[in-house]
C-alpha positions as CSV (number, residue, x, y, z in Angstrom):
1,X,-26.0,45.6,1.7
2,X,-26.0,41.6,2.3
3,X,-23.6,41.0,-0.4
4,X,-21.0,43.6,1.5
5,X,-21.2,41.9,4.5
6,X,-20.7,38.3,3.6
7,X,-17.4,38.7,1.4
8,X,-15.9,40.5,4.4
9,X,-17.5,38.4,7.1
10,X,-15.9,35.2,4.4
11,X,-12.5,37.1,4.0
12,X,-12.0,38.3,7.8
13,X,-12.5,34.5,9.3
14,X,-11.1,30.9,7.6
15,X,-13.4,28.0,7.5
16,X,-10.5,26.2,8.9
17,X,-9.3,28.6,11.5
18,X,-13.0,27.9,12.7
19,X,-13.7,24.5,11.9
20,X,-9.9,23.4,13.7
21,X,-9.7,26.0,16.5
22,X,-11.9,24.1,19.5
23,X,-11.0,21.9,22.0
24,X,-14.7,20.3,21.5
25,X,-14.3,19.7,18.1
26,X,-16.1,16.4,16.5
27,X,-14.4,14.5,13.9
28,X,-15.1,15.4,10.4
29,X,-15.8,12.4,8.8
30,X,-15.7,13.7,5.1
31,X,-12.0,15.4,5.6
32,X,-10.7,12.8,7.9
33,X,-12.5,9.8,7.1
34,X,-13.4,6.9,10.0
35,X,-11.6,6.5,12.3
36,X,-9.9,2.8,13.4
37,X,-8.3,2.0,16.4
38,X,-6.0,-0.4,14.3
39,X,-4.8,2.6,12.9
40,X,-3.4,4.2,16.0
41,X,-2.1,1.3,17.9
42,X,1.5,0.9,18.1
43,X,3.3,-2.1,17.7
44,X,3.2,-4.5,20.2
45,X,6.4,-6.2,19.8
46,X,10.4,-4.5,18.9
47,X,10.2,-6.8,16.4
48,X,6.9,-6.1,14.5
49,X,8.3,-3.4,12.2
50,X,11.2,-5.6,11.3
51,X,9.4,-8.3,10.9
52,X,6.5,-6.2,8.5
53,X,9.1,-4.5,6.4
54,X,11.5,-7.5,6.2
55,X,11.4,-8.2,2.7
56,X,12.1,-4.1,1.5
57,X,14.9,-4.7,4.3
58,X,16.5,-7.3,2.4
59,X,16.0,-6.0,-1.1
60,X,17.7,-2.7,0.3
61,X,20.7,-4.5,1.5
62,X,20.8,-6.8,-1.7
63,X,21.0,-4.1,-3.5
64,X,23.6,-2.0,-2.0
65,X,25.7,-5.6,-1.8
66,X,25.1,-5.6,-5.8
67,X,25.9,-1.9,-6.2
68,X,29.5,-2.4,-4.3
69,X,30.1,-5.2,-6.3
70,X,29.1,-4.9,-10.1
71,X,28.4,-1.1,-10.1
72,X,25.3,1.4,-10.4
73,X,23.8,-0.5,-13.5
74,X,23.2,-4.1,-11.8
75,X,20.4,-2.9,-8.8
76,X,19.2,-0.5,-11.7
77,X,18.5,-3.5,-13.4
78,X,17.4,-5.8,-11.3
79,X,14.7,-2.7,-10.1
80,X,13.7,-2.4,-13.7
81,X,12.8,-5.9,-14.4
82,X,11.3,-6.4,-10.3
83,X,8.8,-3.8,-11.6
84,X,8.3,-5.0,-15.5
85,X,7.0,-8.1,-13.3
86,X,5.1,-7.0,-11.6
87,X,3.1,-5.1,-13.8
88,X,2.1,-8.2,-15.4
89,X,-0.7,-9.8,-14.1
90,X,-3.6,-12.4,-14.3
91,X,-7.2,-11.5,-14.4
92,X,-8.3,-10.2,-10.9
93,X,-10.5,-13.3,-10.6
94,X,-7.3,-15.5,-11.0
95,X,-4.9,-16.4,-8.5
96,X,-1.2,-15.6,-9.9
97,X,1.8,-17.2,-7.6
98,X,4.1,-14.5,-9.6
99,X,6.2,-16.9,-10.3
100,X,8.7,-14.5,-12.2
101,X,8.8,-12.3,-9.4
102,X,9.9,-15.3,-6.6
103,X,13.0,-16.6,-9.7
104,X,14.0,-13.0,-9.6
105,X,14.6,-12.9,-5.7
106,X,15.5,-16.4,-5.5
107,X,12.7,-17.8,-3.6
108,X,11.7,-20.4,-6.0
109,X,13.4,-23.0,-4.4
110,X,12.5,-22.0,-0.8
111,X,9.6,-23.6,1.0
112,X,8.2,-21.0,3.2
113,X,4.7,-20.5,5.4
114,X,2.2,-19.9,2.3
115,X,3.6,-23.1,0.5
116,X,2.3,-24.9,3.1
117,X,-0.6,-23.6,5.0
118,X,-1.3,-20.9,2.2
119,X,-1.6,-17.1,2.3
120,X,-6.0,-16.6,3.7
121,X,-5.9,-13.7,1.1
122,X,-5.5,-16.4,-1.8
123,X,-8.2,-18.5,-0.8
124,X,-9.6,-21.0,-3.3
125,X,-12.7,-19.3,-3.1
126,X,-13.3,-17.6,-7.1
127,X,-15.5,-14.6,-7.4
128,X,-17.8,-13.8,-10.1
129,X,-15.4,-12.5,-13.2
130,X,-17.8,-10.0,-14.6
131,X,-17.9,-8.3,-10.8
132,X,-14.5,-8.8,-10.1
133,X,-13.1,-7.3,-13.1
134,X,-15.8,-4.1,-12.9
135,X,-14.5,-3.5,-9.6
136,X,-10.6,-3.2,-11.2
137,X,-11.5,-0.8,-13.6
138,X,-13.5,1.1,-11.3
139,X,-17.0,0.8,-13.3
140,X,-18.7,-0.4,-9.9
C-alpha cells in the first residue's frame, strides 16, 4: 500500500523541519531570493541612518510641534493632503519635481543639492512611453 505510506511518511516529517534543519544547507533561491552583500552591510558611519531617514525625522517632529500647538486635526491634515499629493502623478516617462509636495513642506524656496547638480535618478535621459508605461501597469 504506497498511498499508506506516503501520507504518513508526509504527515510524520515537515518539508521545512527538513529543508531548515542542516548546518550544510544551500540557499533557496525561490524562498529567499539572491542574496546581496549591500543588503547585510551595516552602516559605515553613526550618522548614516540619520542622515537616510532625515526627512521622516523632521516630518515626525513637525508634526508633534503642530499637534502641541493647534490640536489633533492640524498633523491629521497636513498627513491627508502630504498623501492626496502624492498620489498625483505625471506619466512614468515624465519627470514631475512635485512641486505641491516641496510648497507643502516648505522647501520651495530652498536651494538644496538636486537644484544644482540634480538627483542621477532624474536624468534627462526619456524612455520609450509605450514601454515605460507597460512596465507601470505591469503588462510587461
Amino acid at each position: 500500500n504506497s498511498r499508506g505510506t506516503a501520507s504518513l511518511l508526509k504527515d510524520s516529517i515537515s518539508f521545512t523541519e527538513v529543508a531548515a534543519s542542516g548546518l550544510f544547507e544551500g540557499h533557496d533561491l525561490l524562498r529567499r531570493g539572491f542574496t546581496s552583500v549591500k543588503n547585510e552591510l551595516l552602516p559605515s558611519h553613526p550618522l548614516e541612518l540619520t542622515e537616510k531617514n532625515f526627512q521622516l525625522n523632521q516630518d515626525k517632529t513637525n508634526f508633534a510641534t503642530l499637534r502641541n500647538i493647534q490640536g489633533i486635526h492640524a498633523p491629521l491634515k497636513l498627513q491627508m493632503e502630504f498623501r492626496a499629493v502624492k498620489q498625483v502623478q505625471r506619466l512614468p516617462f515624465l519627470h514631475s519635481s512635485n512641486m505641491a509636495m516641496d510648497i507643502l513642506r516648505g522647501n520651495d524656496e530652498c536651494i538644496g543639492f538636486e537644484d544644482i547638480l540634480n538627483d542621477p535618478s532624474q536624468s534627462e535621459v526619456m524612455g520609450e512611453p509605450h514601454m515605460m508605461m507597460e512596465h507601470k501597469l505591469g503588462l510587461l
